[in-house]
N, C-alpha and C positions, 0 to 999 in steps of 0.2 A: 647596591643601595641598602641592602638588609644590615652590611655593616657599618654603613654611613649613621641609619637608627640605632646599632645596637650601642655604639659609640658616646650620642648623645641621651640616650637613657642611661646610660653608667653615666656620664658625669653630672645627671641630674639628681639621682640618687647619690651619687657622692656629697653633691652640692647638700642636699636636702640633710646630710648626716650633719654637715656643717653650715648649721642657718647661721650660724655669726658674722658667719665672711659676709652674707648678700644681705643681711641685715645694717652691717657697719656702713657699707657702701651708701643703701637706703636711708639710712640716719642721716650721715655728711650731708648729701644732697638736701635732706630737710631741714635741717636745722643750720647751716652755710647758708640757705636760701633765706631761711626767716629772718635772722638775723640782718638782716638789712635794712627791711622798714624801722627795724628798731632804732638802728645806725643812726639814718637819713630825717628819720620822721614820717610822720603819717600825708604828709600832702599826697592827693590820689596823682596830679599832673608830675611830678617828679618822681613816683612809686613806676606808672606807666611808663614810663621814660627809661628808666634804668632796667625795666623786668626782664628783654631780652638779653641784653648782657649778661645778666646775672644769673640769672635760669640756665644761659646755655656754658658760661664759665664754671659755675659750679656741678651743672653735666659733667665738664671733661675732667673736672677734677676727683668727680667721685668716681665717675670710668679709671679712672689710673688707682685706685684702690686695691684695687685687688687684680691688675698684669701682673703683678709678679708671680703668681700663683697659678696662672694659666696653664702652666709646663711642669710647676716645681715639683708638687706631689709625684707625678707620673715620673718624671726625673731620679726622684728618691727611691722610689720602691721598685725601679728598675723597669717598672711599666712602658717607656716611654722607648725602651731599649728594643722590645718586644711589638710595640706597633712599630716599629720602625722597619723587620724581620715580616711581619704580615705581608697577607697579602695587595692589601688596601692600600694605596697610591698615599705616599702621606701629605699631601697638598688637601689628599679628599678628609687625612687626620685633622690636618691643622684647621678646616672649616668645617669641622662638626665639633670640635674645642671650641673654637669662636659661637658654634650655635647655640652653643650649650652655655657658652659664659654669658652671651646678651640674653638667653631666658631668665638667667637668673641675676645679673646684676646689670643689664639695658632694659627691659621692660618695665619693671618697678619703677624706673626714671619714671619712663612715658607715662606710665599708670599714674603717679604720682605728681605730675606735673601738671593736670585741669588745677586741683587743688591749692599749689603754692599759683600758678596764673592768678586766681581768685584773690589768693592773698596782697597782691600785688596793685589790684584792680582793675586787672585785661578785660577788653570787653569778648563777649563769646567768639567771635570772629577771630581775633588775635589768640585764642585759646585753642581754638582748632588748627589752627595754624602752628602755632607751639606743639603742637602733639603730634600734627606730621612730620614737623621739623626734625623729631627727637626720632620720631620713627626710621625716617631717613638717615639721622645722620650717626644714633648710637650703635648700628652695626659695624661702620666706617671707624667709630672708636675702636671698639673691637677688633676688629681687623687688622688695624694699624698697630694696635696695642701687642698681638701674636707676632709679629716682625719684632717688637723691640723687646717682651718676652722671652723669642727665641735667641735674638741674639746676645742677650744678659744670662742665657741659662747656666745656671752653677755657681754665678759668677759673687762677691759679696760685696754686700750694698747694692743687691740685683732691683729695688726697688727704686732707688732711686737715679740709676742707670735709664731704668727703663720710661721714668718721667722725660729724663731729657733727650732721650733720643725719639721717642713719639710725639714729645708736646711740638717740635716745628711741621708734622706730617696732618697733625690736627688742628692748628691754626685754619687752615680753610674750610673747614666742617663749621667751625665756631663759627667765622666769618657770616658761612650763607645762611647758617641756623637763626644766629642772631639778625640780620639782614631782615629773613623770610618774616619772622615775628616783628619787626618794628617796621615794616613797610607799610605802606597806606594801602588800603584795601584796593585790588586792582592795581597795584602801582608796583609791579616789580614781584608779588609773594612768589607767582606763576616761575619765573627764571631764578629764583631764590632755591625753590624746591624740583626744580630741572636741573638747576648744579648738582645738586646735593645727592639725587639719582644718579645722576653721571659719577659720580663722586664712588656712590655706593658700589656703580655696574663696576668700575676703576678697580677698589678694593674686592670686589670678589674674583675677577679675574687675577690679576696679579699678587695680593697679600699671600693667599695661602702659598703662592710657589716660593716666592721670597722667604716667608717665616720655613719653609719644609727646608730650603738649601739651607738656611740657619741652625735648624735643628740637626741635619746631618755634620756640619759645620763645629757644633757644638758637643758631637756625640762620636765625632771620631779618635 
């Protein structure tokens, strides 16, 4: 467990040297999202209408921002060569890389997402709702994002590989996130946000072992 933390304290620190990356990611999400009411117009009943979709589309797309990066660095500087040679299980690597990526480019969503809700014109209800949705379901980004990652590692045009081999694994995250926020209160949020844990339990068991056979895959 000592090296499971020491893992994701280096990538936080690494992260924190490079605020740009979890910044850019942050931006897209804000500013993709604003941009809509501008689009559309100000009506509050067609603003509420569209917020889930959009809130959680522009989610997966700011999550795909910065997969390509998940592996790259470590890759380059030969780091990746070396957990690999450690002692630590690299399934326990690949999900302290993923914990370490949702601190710093899933949580800012979550955190950032009461506020564009607002924007929108969600009533509090649907806003809390929205926040556990995001909590649920931007680690399953993640996660899924370290499979398609691994299996782009080296590779050029690694970024845009990795949109299309993740974007059909995350279509059902979208689905029940959006789903959970535009349901009627009482009507469905409950089985919205039980997928989405199922979803979650799904990807921790299985992602890391998938992306670790990639990474060896990748490294031999």
């Amino acid at each position: 467990m000592s090296g499971f933390i020491a893992l994701v304290r280096r990538d936080l620190l690494l992260a924190w040297r490079r605020p740009a990356d979890a910044l850019g990611v942050l931006l897209f999400f804000a500013l993709a999202a604003a941009l809509f009411p501008l689009g559309v117009g100000p009506e509050p009943a067609m603003l509420q209408t569209i917020a889930p979709g959009v809130l959680w589309v522009t989610a997966v797309f700011s999550s795909m921002l910065s997969l390509n990066r998940l592996f790259a660095a470590d890759h380059a500087d030969g780091t990746l060569e070396q957990l690999l040679l450690s002692a630590e299980p690299l399934p326990l690597v690949v999900t302290a890389k993923a914990l370490a990526h949702w601190l710093v480019s899933g949580l800012p969503l979550v955190l950032l997402a009461p506020l564009l809700g607002l924007l929108f014109g969600l009533p509090v209800e649907a806003i809390g709702v929205l926040v556990a949705s995001l909590l649920l379901g931007t680690p399953v980004l993640g996660l899924t994002g370290a499979i398609g990652g691994a299996l782009t590692l080296g590779l050029r045009g690694g970024g845009v590989l990795v949109s299309l081999l993740v974007l059909p694994l995350q279509v059902p995250v979208l689905v029940f996130g959006a789903g959970a926020v535009g349901a009627e209160p009482g009507g469905g949020v409950a089985a919205h946000l039980l997928l989405l844990g199922g979803l979650l339990a799904f990807s921790l068991v299985l992602a890391p072992w998938a992306a670790a056979m990639a990474l060896r895959v990748a490294l031999d």
